[in-house]
Each structure stands twice: as structure tokens, then as C-alpha cells.
C-alpha positions in Angstrom: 16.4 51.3 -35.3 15.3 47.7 -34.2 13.7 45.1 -37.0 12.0 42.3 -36.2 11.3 39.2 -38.2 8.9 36.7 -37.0 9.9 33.0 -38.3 8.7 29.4 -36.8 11.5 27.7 -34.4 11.2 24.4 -36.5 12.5 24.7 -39.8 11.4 22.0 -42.5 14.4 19.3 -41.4 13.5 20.1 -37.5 9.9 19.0 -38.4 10.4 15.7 -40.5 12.7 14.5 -37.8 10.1 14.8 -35.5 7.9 13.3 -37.6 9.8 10.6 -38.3 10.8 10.1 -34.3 7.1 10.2 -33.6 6.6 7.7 -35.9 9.1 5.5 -35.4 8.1 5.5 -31.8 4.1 4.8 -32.8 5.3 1.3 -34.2 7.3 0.6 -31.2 4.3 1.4 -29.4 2.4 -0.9 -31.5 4.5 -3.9 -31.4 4.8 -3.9 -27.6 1.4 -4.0 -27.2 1.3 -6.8 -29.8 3.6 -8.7 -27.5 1.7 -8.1 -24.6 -1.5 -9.1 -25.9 0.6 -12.6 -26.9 2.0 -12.8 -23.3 -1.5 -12.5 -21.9 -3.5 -14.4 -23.9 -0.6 -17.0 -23.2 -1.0 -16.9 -19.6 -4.5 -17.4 -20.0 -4.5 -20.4 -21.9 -1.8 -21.8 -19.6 -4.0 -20.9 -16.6 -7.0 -22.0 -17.8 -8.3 -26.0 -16.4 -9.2 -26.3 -20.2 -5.2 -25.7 -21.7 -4.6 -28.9 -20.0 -5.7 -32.4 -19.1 -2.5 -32.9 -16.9 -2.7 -32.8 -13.1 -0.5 -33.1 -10.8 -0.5 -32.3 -7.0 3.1 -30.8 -6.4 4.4 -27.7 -7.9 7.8 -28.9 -7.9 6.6 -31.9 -10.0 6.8 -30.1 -13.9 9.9 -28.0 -12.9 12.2 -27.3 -16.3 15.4 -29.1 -16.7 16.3 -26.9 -19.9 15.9 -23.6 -18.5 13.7 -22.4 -21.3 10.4 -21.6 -19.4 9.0 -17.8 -19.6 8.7 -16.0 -16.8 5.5 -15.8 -15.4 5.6 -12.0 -14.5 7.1 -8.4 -14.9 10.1 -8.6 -12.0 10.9 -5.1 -13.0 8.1 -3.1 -11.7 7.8 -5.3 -8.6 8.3 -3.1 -5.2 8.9 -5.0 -1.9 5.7 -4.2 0.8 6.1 -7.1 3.0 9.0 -9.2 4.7 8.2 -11.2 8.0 8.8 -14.4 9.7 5.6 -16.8 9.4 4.4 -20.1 11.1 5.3 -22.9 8.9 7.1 -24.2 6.2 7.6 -23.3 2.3 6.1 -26.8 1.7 3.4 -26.5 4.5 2.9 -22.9 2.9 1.6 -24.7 -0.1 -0.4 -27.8 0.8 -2.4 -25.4 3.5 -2.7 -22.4 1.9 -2.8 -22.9 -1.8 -4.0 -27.1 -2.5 -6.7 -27.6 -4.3 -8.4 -29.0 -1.4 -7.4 -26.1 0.6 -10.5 -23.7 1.7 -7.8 -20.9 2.6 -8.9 -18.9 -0.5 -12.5 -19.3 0.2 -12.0 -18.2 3.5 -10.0 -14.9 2.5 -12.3 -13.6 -0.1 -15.1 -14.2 2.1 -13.3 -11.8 4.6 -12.8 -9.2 2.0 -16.5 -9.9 1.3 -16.0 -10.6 -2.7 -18.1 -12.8 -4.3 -18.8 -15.3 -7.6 -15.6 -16.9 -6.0 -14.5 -19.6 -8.9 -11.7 -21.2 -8.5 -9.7 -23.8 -11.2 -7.4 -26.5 -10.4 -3.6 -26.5 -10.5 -2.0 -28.2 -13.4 1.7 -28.0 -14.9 1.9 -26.3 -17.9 4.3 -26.4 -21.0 5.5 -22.6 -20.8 6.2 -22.4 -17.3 7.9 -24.3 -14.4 5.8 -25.5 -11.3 2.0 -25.5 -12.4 -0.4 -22.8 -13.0 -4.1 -22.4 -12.4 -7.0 -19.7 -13.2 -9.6 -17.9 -10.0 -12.3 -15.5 -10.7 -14.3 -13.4 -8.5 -15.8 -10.0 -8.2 -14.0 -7.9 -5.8 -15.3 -4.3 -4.1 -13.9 -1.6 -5.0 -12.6 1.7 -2.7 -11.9 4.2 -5.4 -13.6 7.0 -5.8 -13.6 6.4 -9.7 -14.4 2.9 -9.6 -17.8 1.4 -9.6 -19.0 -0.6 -6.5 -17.3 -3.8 -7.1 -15.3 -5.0 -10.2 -15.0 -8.9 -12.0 -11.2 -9.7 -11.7 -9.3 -12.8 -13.0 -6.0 -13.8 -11.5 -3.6 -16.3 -12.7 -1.8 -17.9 -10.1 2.0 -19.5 -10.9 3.6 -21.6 -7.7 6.7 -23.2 -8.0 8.5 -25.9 -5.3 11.9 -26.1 -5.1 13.9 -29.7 -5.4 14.5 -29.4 -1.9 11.0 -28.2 -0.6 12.9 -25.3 1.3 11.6 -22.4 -1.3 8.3 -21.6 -2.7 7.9 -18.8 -5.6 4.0 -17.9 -5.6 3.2 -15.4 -8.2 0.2 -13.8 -9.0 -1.1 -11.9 -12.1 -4.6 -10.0 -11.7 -6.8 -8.6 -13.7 -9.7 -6.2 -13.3 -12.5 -5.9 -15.9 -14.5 -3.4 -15.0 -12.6 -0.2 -13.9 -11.7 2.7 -15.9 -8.5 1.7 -17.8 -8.5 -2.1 -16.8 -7.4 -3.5 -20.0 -4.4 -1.0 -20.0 -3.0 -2.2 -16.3 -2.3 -5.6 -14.6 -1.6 -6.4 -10.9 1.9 -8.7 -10.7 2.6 -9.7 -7.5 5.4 -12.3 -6.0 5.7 -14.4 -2.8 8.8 -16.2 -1.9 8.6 -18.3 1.4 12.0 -19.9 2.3 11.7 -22.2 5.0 13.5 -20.9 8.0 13.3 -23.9 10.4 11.3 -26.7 10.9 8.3 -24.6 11.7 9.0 -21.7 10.2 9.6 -19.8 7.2 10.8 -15.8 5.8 8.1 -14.4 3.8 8.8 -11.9 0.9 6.0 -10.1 -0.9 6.6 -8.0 -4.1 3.8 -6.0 -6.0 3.7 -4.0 -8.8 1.4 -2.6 -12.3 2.7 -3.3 -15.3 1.2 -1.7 -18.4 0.2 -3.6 -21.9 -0.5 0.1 -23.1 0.8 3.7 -22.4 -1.6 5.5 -20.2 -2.3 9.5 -19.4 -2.8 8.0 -15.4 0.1 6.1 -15.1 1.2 6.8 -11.8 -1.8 7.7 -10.3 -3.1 4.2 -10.9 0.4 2.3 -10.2 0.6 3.7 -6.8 -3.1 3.2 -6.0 -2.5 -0.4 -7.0 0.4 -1.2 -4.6 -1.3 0.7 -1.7 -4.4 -0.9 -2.1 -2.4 -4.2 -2.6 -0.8 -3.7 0.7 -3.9 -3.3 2.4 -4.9 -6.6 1.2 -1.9 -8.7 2.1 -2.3 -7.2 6.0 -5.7 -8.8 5.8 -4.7 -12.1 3.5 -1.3 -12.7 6.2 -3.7 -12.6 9.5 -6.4 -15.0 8.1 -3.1 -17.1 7.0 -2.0 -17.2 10.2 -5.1 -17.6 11.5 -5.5 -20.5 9.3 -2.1 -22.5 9.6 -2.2 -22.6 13.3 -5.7 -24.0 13.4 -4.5 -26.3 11.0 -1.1 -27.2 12.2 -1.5 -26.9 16.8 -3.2 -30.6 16.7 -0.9 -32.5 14.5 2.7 -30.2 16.5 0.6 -31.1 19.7 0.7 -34.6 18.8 5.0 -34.7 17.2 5.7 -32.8 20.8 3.8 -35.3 23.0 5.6 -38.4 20.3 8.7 -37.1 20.9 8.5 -36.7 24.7 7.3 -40.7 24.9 10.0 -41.6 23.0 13.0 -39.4 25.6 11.0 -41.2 28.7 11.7 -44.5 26.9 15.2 -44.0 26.1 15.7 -42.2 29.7 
């Protein structure tokens, strides 16, 4: 009594559509990752001691007046990990922590035991505001489906406000050596906003941003940003370490200044 006809759910107009969907999507595909290979290769050149012979000592020095400059990173996968109070100001932030003839950096990869530590100096450069500069290292890895330790590159961005009150201190990072490096980078933001005189509000931001679709996605993103937290728990206590060895003798001496000058007046 029943018949039954067996026939394919995608007729012939289903299919091209889909064909033509999938390929309209492969040259999307194709031209993002043109971009991104663009934007990179930008930032690398802008980064680089050798994409400029101009230096300068404060990031607030090259800051755009026309408003054209690219951004540095990818705000929209950033997630905030860390917001805190810490012991100096957005200015002090910078000429203790980040100068060139700061030995912070040194300091904290030692701590994290990576090696090869080579750092460039900071110089303005055309497609950005502030100035821009170019570290590389080798950093140990804790994954399971890394190998021991991995080459990295990270481009650092720092830019001074007019007022010295706000510091933007981007990062962009780049491991070489783990499975799917080239697909994945490691954008990360500080902003310090100077509080009070000895103090400032610290805001970190972290996030992976892809250059090219991958089948671990997520898996990776949200190993990146934990391990990333791990590190800035370890990078804010040799900070603080840092400032106050370098900041008690010079407060010590402003404190015992300023009472001099009250007995004088008194």
C-alpha cells in the first residue's frame, strides 16, 4: 500500500548555492588573511631598531595630531584579567619599568627563567602614535602539546598622554614554535592612569586574535588568556618589587625635604 521513493535532499539549485556560498566565503577567507599578513609584517617593520633611525626617549613625544595612526592591536578579542591599584605614577610606570635603560624586563624573564633575552630600543614610528620597539626570547612552555620551551617575538607599543596622567602599553606576541603558532597571536593592553601622586589604577586586557581560521580555536584562546594571567601575577609582584626599590630612597628624601621646609616656615 506504501511506496517509497528515495531522492537526495539537495536538488541541483540547493547545491550551486552552496557552492557558490562556500566559495564566496574561501575568498573572504583569503583576503583576511592577506590583510593580516600586511598588518603583521607592518608591525614588524615598525617594531624593528632597523625601520628607523629616529629615537626618542618619551612615548608621548611622536603622538599623532591628525588622528590617522593604526591601531596597534585587536581591541575586540581583548578580555579584562587584571584591575588594581599600584605604587607609582603612569609616567613613573614608564621610565622604571619600560626605559630603555630599565633592567625591569631583564629581571622578569629571568624570574620566569626564559632565555636569549634580546631586547631593541624604543623609537616613534610613522604608523603609530607613542613609539614602538621589538624583544625576543625563548620562553618555557606548560602545555602538554608544546615542546619544552618556544622562540617568541613581541612587539611592544607605549603611548604617554599630553598630560603624563595615562599610559596605554600594548603588547603583541608571537610564538614560533608551537603547534599552530603562525595561526594565533597574543594581544594584550595595559592602561595605568595616574591615581595620585604616588599612585596609579592598573588595567590589563588579553586576548588571541587569529590571522587564520583554526579547528582549535577555543581550546587555544582560552589556554592563551589563562596562561597569560598566570604571567601577569608573576610580572605585577616583581614590578612592585621593582618600583619600590627604586622609588623608597628618592620618597624618603621628598618626605624628609618637605618636613625641613614646614620647621623653617613654623
Amino acid at each position: 500500500r506504501v511506496r517509497y521513493m528515495f531522492a537526495s535532499f539537495w536538488n541541483r539549485n540547493h547545491a550551486l548555492r552552496a557552492l557558490q556560498r562556500a566559495l564566496k566565503n574561501f575568498h573572504a577567507m583569503l583576503e583576511a588573511e592577506k590583510k593580516e599578513m600586511v598588518e603583521s609584517a607592518l608591525r614588524a617593520h615598525s617594531s624593528s631598531i632597523r625601520g628607523s633611525t629616529r629615537h626618542t626617549k618619551n612615548p608621548d613625544d611622536s603622538v599623532s595630531k591628525n588622528g590617522n595612526k593604526q591601531s596597534f592591536i585587536k581591541e575586540e578579542v581583548l578580555v579584562d584579567i587584571y584591575n588594581d591599584v599600584f605604587p607609582c605614577t603612569a609616567e613613573e610606570f614608564f621610565n622604571l619599568l619600560l626605559d630603555d635603560n630599565s633592567s625591569f624586563t631583564t629581571e622578569y624573564r629571568s624570574q620566569r627563567k626564559d632565555t636569549n633575552l634580546v631586547m631593541g630600543q624604543w623609537h616613534p614610528a610613522e604608523e603609530y602614535d607613542g613609539q614602538v620597539r621589538e624583544i625576543t626570547f625563548r620562553s618555557l612552555c606548560t602545555s602538554p602539546m608544546c615542546p619544552p620551551d618556544t622562540a617568541m617575538t613581541e612587539y611592544q607599543h607605549a603611548v604617554l598622554s599630553p598630560d603624563k596622567k595615562t599610559l596605554v602599553f600594548e603588547t603583541v606576541q608571537q610564538a614560533h614554535d608551537v603547534p599552530f603558532g603562525s595561526y594565533f597571536e597574543i594581544h594584550c593592553r595595559w592602561q595605568v592612569v595616574a591615581k595620585d601622586q604616588n599612585s596609579s589604577t592598573i588595567a590589563i586586557k588579553v586576548g588571541a586574535h587569529f590571522k587564520k581560521w583554526c579547528v582549535m580555536q577555543s581550546k587555544i584562546r582560552s589556554g592563551a588568556i589563562n596562561e597569560y594571567k598566570k604571567e601577569v601575577e608573576l610580572m605585577i609582584d616583581v614590578a612592585r618589587a621593582y618600583v619600590r626599590s627604586s622609588t623608597s630612597g628618592t620618597r624618603t628624601e621628598e618626605t624628609a625635604s618637605s618636613a625641613s621646609v614646614t620647621e623653617l616656615s613654623s
